[in-house]
LUMKEVEX-868805 format. One record per atom (N, C-alpha, C): residue in three letters; x, y, z. Coordinates in steps of 0.2 Angstrom, whole numbers, plus 5000, padded with zeros to 4 digits. Example, Ala and Ser with C-alpha at 12.3 -4.5 7.8 and 13.67 -1.06 7.14 Angstrom:
<sites>
ALA506649725039
ALA506249785039
ALA506649845039
SER506449895035
SER506849955036
SER506450005039
</sites>
This chain:
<sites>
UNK489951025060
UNK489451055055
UNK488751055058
UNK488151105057
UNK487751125061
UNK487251055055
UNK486751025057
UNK486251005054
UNK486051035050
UNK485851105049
UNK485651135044
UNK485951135039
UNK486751145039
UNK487251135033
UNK487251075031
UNK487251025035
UNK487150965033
UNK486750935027
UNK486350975029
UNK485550945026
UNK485550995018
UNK486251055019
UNK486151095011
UNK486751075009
UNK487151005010
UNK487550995007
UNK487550955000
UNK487050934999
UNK486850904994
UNK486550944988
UNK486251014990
UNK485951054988
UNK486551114981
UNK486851124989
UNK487551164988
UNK487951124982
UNK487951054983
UNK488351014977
UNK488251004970
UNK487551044970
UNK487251034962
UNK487551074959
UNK488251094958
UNK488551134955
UNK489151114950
UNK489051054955
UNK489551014954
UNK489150934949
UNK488650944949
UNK488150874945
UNK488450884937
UNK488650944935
UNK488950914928
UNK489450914925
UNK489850904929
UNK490450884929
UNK490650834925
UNK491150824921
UNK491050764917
UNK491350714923
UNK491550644921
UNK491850584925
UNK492450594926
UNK492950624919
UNK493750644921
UNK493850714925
UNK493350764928
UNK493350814932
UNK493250804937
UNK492650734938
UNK492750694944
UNK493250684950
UNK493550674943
UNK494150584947
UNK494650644947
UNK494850694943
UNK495550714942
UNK496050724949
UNK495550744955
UNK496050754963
UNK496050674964
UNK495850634963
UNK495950554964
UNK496550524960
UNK496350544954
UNK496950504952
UNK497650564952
UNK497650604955
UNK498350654957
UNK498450644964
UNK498050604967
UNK498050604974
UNK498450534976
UNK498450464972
UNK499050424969
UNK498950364977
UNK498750394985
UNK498950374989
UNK498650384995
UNK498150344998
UNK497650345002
UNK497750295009
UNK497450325014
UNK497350275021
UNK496650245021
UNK496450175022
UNK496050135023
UNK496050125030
UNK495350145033
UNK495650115041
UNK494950075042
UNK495150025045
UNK494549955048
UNK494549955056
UNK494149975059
UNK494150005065
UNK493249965067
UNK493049935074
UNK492549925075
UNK492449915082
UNK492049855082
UNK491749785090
UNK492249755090
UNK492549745083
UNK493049665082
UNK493649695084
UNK493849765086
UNK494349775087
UNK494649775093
UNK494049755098
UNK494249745101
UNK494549685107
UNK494149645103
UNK494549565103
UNK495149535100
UNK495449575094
UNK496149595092
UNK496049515087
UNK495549485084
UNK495749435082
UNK495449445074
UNK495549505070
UNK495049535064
UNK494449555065
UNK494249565058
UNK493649595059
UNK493149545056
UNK493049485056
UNK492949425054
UNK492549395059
UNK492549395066
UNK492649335069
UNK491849345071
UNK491249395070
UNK490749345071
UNK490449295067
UNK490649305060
UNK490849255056
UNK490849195058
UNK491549195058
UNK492149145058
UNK492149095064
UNK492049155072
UNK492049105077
UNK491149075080
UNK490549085073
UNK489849085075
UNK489449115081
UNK489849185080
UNK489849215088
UNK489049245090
UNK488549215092
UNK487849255092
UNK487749325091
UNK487249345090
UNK486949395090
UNK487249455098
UNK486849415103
UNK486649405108
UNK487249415112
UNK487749385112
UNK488449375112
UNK488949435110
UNK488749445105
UNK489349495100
UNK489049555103
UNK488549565105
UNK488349635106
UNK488449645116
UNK488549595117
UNK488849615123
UNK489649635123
UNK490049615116
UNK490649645116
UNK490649715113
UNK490049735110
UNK489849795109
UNK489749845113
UNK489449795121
UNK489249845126
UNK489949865128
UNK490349835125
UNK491049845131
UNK491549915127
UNK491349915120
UNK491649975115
UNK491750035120
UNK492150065121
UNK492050125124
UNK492750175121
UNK493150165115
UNK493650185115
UNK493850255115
UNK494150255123
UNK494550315128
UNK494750345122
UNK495350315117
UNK495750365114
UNK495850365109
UNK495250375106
UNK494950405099
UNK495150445098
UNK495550485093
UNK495650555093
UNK495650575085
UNK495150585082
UNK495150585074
UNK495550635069
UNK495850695074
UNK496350725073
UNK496950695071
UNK497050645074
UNK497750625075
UNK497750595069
UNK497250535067
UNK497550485063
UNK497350545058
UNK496950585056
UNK497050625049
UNK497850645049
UNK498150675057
UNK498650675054
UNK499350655053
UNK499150595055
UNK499550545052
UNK499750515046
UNK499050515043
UNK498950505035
UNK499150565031
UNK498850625033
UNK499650675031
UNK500250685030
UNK500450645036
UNK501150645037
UNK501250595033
UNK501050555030
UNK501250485029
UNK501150495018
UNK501050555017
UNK500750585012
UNK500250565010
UNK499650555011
UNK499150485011
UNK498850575008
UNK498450555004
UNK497950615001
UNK497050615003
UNK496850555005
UNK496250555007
UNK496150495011
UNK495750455014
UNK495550425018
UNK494850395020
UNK494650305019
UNK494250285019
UNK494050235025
UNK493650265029
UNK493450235035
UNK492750175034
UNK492850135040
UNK492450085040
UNK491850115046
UNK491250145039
UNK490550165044
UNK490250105047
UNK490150055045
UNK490149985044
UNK490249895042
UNK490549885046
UNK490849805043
UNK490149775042
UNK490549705041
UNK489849655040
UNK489549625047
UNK489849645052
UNK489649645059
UNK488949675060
UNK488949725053
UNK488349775056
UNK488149835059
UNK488649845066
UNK488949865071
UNK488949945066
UNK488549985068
UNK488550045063
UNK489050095068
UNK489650145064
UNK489950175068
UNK489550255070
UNK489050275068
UNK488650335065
UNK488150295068
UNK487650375069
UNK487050375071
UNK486550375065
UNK486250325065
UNK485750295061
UNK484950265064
UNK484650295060
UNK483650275062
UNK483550215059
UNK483950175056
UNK483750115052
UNK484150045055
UNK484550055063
UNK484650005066
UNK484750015073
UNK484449975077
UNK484849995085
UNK485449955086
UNK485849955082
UNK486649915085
UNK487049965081
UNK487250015086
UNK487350095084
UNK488050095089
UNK488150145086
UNK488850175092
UNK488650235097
UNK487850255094
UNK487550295095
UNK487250275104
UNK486750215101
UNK486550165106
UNK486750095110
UNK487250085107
UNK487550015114
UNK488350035111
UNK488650035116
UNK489250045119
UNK489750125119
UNK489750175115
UNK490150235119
UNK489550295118
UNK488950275117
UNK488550325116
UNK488650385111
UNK489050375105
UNK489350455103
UNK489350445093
UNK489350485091
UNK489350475084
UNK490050465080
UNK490450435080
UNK491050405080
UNK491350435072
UNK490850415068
UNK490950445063
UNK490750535061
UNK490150565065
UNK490450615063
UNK490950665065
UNK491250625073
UNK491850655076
UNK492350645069
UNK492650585065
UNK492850575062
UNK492950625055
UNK492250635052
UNK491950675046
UNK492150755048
UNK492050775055
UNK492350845057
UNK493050865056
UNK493550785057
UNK494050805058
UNK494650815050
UNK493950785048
UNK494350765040
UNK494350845036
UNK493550845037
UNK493550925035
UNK493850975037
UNK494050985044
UNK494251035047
UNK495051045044
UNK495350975044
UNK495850965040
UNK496150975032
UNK495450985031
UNK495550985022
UNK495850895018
UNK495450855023
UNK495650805021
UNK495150765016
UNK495350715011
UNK494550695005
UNK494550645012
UNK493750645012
UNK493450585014
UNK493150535011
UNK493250455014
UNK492750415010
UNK492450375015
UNK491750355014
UNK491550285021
UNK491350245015
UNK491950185019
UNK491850095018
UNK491050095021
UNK490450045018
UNK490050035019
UNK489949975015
UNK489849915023
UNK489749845020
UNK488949845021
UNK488749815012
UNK487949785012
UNK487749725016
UNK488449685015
UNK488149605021
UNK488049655030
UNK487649605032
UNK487449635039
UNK487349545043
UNK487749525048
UNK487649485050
UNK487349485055
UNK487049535061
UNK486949525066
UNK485949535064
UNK485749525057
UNK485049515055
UNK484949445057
UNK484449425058
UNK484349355061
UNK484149315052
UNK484249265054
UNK484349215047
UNK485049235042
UNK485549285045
UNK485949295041
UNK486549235041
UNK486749235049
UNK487049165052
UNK486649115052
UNK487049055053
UNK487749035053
UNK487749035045
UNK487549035039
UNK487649045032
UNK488149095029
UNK487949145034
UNK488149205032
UNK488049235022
UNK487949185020
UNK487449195012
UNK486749175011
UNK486349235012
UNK485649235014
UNK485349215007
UNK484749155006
UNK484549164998
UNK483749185000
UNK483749175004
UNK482749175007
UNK482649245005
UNK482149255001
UNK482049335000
UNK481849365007
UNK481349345011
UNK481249355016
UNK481849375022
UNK482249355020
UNK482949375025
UNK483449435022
UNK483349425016
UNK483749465012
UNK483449555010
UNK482849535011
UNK482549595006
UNK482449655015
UNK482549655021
UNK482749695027
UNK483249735024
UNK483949685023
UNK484449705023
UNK484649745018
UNK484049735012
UNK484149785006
UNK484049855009
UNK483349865012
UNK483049905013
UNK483649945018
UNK484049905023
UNK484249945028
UNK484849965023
UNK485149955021
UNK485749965014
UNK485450035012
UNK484950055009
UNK484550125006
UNK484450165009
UNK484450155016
UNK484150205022
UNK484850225025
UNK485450185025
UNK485850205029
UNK486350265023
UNK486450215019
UNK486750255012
UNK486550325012
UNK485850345015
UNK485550415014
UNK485750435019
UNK485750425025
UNK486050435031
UNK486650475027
UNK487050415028
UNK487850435028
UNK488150515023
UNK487750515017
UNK487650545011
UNK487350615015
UNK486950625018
UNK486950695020
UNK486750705026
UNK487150685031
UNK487150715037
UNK487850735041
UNK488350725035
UNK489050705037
UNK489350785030
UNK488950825028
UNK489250865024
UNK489750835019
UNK490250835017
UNK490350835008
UNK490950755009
UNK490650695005
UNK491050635005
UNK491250644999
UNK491850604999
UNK492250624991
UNK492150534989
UNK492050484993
UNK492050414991
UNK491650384996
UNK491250334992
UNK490650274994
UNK491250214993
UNK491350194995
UNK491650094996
UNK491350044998
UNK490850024994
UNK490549984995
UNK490849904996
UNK490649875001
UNK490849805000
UNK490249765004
UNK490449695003
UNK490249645005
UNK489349615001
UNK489349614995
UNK488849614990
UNK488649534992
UNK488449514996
UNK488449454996
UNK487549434999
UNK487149404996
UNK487149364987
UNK487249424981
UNK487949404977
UNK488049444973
UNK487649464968
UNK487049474968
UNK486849484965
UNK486549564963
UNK486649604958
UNK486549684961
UNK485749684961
UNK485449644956
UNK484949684957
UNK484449634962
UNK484649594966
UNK484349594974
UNK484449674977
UNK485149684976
UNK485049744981
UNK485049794976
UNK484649804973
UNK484749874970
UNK485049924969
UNK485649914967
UNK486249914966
UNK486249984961
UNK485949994956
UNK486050044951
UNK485550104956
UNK484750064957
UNK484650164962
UNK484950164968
UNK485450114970
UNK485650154977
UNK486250204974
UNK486650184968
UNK487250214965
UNK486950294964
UNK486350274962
UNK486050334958
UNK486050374961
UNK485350364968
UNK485550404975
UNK485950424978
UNK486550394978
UNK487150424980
UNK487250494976
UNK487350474970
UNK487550524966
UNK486950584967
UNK486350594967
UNK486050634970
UNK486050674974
UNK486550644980
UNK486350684986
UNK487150714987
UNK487650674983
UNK488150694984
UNK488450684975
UNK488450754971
UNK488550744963
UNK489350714963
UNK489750754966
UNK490450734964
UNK490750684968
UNK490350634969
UNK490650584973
UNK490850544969
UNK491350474971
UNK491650424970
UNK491550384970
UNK491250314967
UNK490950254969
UNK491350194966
UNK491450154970
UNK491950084967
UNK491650034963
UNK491949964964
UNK491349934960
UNK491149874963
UNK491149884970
UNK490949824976
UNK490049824975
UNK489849844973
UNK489149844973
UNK488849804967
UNK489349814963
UNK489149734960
UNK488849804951
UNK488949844951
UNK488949894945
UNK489549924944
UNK489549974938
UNK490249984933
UNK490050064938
UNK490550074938
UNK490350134942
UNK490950194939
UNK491350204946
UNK491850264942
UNK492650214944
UNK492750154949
UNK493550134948
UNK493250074951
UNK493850024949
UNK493949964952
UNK494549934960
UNK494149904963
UNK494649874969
UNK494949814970
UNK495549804964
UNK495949744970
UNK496149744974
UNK496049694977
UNK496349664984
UNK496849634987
UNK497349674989
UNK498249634991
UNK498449614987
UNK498549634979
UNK498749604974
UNK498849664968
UNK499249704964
UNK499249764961
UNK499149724954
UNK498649734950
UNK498649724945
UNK498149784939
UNK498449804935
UNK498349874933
UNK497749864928
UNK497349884927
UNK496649894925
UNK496649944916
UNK496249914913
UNK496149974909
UNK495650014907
UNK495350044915
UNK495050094917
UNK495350114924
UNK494950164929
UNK495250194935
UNK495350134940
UNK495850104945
UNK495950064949
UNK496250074955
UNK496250054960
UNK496450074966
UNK496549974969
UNK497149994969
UNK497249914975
UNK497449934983
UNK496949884986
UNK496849904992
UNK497149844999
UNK497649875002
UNK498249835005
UNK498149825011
UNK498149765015
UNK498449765023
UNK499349785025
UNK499349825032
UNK499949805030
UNK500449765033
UNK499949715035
UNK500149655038
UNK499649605034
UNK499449545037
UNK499049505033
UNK498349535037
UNK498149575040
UNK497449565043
UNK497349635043
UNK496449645042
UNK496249705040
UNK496149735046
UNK495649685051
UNK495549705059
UNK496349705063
UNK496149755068
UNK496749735072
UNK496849685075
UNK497649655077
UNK497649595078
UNK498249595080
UNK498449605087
UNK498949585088
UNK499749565087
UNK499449495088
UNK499649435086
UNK500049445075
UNK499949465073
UNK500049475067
UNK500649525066
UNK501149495066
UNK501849535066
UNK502149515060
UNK501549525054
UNK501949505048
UNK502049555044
UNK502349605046
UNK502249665042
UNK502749695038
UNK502549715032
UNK502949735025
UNK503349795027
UNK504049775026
UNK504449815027
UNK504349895025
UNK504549945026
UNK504349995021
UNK504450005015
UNK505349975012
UNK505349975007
UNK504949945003
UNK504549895005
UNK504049865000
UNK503249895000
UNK503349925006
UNK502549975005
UNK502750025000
UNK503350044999
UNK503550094994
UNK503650074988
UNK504050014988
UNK503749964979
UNK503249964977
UNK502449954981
UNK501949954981
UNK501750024976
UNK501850054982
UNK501550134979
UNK501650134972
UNK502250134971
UNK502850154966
UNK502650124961
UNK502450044960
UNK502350014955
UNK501550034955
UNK501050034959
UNK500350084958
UNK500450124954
UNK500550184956
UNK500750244951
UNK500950234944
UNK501350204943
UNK501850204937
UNK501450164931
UNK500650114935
UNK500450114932
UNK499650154931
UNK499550214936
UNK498950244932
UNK498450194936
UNK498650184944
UNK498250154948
UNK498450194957
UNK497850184960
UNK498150204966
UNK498250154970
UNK498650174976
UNK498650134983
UNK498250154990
UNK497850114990
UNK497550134998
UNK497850085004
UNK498150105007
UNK498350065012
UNK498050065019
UNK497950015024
UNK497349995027
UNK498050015035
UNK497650045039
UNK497950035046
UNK497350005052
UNK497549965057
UNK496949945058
UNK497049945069
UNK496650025068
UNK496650025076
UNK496549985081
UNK496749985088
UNK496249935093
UNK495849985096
UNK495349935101
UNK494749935103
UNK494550005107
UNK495050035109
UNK495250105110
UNK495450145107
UNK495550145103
UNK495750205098
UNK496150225094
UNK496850165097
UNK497450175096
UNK497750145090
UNK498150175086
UNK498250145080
UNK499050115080
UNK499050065080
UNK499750015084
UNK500450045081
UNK500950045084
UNK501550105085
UNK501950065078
UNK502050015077
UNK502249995070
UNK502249995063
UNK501550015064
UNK500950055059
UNK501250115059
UNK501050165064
UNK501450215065
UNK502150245064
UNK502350215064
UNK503450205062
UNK503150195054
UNK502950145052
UNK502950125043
UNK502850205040
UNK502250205043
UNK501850265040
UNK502450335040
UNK502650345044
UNK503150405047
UNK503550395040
UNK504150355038
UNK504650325038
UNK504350355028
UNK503750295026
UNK503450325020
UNK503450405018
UNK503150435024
UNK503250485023
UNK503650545021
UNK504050515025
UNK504850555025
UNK505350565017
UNK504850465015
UNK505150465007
UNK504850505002
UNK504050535004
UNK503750535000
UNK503950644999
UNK504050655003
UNK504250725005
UNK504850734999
UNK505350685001
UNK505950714993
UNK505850684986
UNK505250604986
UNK505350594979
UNK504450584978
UNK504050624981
UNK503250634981
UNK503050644971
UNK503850714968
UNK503550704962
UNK503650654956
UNK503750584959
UNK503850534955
UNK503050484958
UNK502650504962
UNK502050474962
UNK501450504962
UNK501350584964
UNK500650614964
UNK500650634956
UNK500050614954
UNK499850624948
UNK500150614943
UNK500650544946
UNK501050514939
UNK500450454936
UNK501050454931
UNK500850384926
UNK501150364925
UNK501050284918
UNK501450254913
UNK502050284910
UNK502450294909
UNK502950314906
UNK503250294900
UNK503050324893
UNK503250264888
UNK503950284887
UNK504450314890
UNK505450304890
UNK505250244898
UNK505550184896
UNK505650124900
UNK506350104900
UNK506750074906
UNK507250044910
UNK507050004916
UNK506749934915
UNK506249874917
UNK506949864921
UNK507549864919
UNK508049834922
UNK508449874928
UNK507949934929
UNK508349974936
UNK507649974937
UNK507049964938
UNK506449974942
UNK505749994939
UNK505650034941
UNK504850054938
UNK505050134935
UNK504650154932
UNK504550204928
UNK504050264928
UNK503850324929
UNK503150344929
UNK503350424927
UNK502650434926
UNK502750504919
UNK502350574921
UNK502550604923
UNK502150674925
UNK502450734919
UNK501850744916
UNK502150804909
UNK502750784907
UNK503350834907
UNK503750804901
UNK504450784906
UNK504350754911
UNK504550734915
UNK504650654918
UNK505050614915
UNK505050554918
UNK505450544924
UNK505350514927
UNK505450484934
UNK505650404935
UNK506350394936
UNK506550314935
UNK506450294943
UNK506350254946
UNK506050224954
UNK506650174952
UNK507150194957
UNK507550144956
UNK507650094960
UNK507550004959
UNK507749944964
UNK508349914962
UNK508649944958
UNK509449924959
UNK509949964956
UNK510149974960
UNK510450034960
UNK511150034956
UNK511350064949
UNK511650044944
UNK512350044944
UNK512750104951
UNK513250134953
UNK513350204950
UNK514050214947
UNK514050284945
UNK513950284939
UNK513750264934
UNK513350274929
UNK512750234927
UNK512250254924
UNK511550244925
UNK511350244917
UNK511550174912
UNK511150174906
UNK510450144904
UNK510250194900
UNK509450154899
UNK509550164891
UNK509050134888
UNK508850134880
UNK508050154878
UNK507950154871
UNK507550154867
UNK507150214869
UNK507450264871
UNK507150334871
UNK507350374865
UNK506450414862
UNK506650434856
UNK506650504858
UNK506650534861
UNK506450614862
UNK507250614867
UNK507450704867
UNK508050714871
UNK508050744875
UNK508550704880
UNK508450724888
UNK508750784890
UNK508450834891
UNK508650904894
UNK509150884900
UNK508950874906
UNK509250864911
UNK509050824917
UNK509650784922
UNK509350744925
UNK509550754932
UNK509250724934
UNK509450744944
UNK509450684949
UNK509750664952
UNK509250644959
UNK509050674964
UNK508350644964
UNK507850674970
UNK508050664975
UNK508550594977
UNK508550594983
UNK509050654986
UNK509650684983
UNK510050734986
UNK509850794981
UNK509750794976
UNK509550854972
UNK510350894966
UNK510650804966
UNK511150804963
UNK510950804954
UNK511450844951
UNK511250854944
UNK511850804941
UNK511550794937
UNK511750724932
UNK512150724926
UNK512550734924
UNK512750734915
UNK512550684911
UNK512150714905
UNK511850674902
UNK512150664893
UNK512250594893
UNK512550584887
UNK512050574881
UNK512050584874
UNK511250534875
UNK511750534866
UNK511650474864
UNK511750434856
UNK511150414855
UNK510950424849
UNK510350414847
UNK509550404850
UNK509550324852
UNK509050304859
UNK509150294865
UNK510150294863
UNK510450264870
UNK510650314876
UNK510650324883
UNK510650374885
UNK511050334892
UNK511550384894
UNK511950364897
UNK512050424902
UNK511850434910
UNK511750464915
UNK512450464918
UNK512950494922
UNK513550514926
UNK513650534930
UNK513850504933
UNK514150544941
UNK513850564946
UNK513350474947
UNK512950464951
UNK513350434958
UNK513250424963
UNK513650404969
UNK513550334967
UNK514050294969
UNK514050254968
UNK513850204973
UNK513550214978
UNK513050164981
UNK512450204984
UNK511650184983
UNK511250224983
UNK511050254990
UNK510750324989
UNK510850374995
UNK510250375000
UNK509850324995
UNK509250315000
UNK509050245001
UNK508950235008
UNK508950145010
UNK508250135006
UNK507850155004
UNK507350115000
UNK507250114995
UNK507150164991
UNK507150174983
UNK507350234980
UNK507850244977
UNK507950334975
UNK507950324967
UNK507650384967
UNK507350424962
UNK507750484956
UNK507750454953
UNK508050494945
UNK507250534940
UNK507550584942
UNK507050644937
UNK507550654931
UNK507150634926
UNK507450654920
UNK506850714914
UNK507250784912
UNK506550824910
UNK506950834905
UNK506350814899
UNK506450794892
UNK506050864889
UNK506750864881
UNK506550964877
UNK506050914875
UNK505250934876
UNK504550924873
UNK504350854879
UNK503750824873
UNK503550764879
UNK504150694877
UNK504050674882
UNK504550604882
UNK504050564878
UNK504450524873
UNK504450454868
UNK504950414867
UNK504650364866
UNK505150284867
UNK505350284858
UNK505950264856
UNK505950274851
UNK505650214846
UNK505750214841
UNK505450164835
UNK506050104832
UNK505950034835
UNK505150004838
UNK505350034845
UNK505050054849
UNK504950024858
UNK505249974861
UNK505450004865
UNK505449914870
UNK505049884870
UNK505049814871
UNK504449794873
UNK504649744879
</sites>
């Protein structure tokens, strides 16, 4: 995208500035399932993205491991399309950790990817390929910045004097990233540390955001109520928009060494239990120092994919389900269409209860076999399913109910 566009991106989006906050979100929350990638200097140490932190690595020091950044096999094409294949609907990259270390060219620091180590604008090779892909974009962008002097060895600055740089560099970058990179669909803020928002001014930078970019998404790492909330490696369902955001090992940087990786059927529990309640999943992949996004990661992603291809319409743009069966797995509700996510698999008949509405018909997704449905009052009773389940991680019962689906009187509960 030529500078000039760039620069009417913000302009071109005011058309979009009155959108209510549910026409905002509505391709977010149908999108159910995102790649989070953490990519940097640290990556190339293979020991997280933590460690100048954690190992008290100088200034002076870390940026000589910066000078070393050159990653040959970067190809932004590729991991867009991998996140594709992997059914991932958008994707949020790390412009910035708390290293500092900016992946983009920016006027408000010299410790750039622009100026010490591959010479090149990282991000907007990145932001090209998302577009050209038709992919949502979002940039991860941490407020803490360590490689400011007075930040270490603390790394929790209170001195106004040390703190108030870092605001300022926070405002300038934000503007940066917001229009020079054509249309971002997500801001991910993190690392608010002193949490305090209004040290960093926290509602006009949301404000600004929204300015330069109307229909954009902002989490609530900034320390304000924004548009969704982010836990962290743990799914707990919110009663507003929520996104839990996953390793898929235990470490967000690359890291070798970390071969504790969640099998796929449990990346697919995850999903599965996300959705069903009316939350999304962003799962984290975590390149090395070259470009390369590690072949296990790779395999998972594939494998997910493959699942999401024949039973994609029990996640994208599902939700809660009020017909429930807690005793075969999770549950999720798209129109008049319930979706049973099975983890245990019941044999050749499949009963559930406390459904008040009647089941038209049922199927499995995973072979596209059609069900005989018996149904007594609430109590309903599915036939002449195989009797050991057809897919190694989780298979999927569509059941489409005459009107909308309801749990009968009283409920389960």
């Amino acid at each position: 995208m030529t500078a000039r566009l760039a620069f009417l991106v913000p302009f071109l989006a005011l058309a979009g500035f009155c959108q209510t906050t549910n026409e905002r979100m509505a391709w977010w929350h149908d999108a159910r399932f995102g790649m989070f990638i953490h990519w940097g200097v640290y990556s190339l140490e293979g020991r997280g993205e933590w460690i100048m932190y954690q190992e008290h690595i100088p200034y002076a020091d870390y940026r000589k491991i910066a000078e070393r950044f050159h990653p040959k096999h970067f190809h932004p094409a590729e991991w867009v399309t991998l996140a594709k294949k992997a059914g991932m609907k958008y994707v949020v990259v790390t412009t910035r950790h708390h290293d500092g270390y900016c992946l983009f060219d920016s006027q408000a620091s010299d410790f750039t990817s622009v100026k010490i180590g591959p010479h090149r604008d990282l991000i907007r090779e990145f932001a090209d390929a998302c577009h050209q892909a038709g992919m949502r974009l979002g940039f991860y962008y941490s407020l803490q910045d360590w490689h400011f002097p007075g930040v270490l060895p603390q790394g929790y600055p209170k001195a106004k004097e040390i703190i108030e740089p870092l605001v300022q560099q926070a405002h300038e970058q934000v503007q940066e990233l917001l229009t020079h990179y054509g249309k971002v669909d997500i801001l991910w803020f993190d690392g608010l540390t002193p949490g305090d928002p209004n040290l960093w001014r926290s509602r006009e930078l949301c404000a600004r955001a929204r300015q330069l970019q109307p229909e954009i998404l902002i989490n609530d790492r900034a320390g304000t109520s924004e548009d969704f909330v982010t836990p962290e490696n743990v799914v707990a369902a919110q009663d507003q928009p929520w996104e839990s955001c996953y390793t898929m090992n235990r470490t967000w940087g690359y890291a070798p060494y970390d071969r504790n990786y969640k099998p796929v059927h449990e990346v697919i529990r995850l999903l599965a239990s996300c959705a069903s309640q009316h939350g999304n999943f962003l799962l984290n992949v975590s390149p090395d120092g070259d470009g390369r996004i590690p072949a296990k990661q790779v395999e998972i992603l594939r494998k997910v994919g493959r699942w999401l291809q024949l039973h994609g319409a029990a996640i994208y743009g599902a939700g809660p389900s009020p017909v429930v069966s807690p005793n075969l797995g999770f549950q999720s509700c798209v129109g008049n269409r319930v979706y049973l996510l099975i983890q245990r698999w019941p044999g050749s008949t499949l009963p559930f209860a406390w459904c008040g509405s009647q089941v038209k018909s049922a199927r499995v997704l995973t072979t596209g076999q059609t069900l005989k449905v018996e149904q007594k009052n609430d109590r309903v009773w599915l036939k002449g399913l195989p009797q050991h389940p057809p897919d190694p991680y989780m298979d999927v019962v569509e059941l489409t109910f005459d009107g909308p689906p309801r749990a009968s009187e009283p409920a389960y509960k």
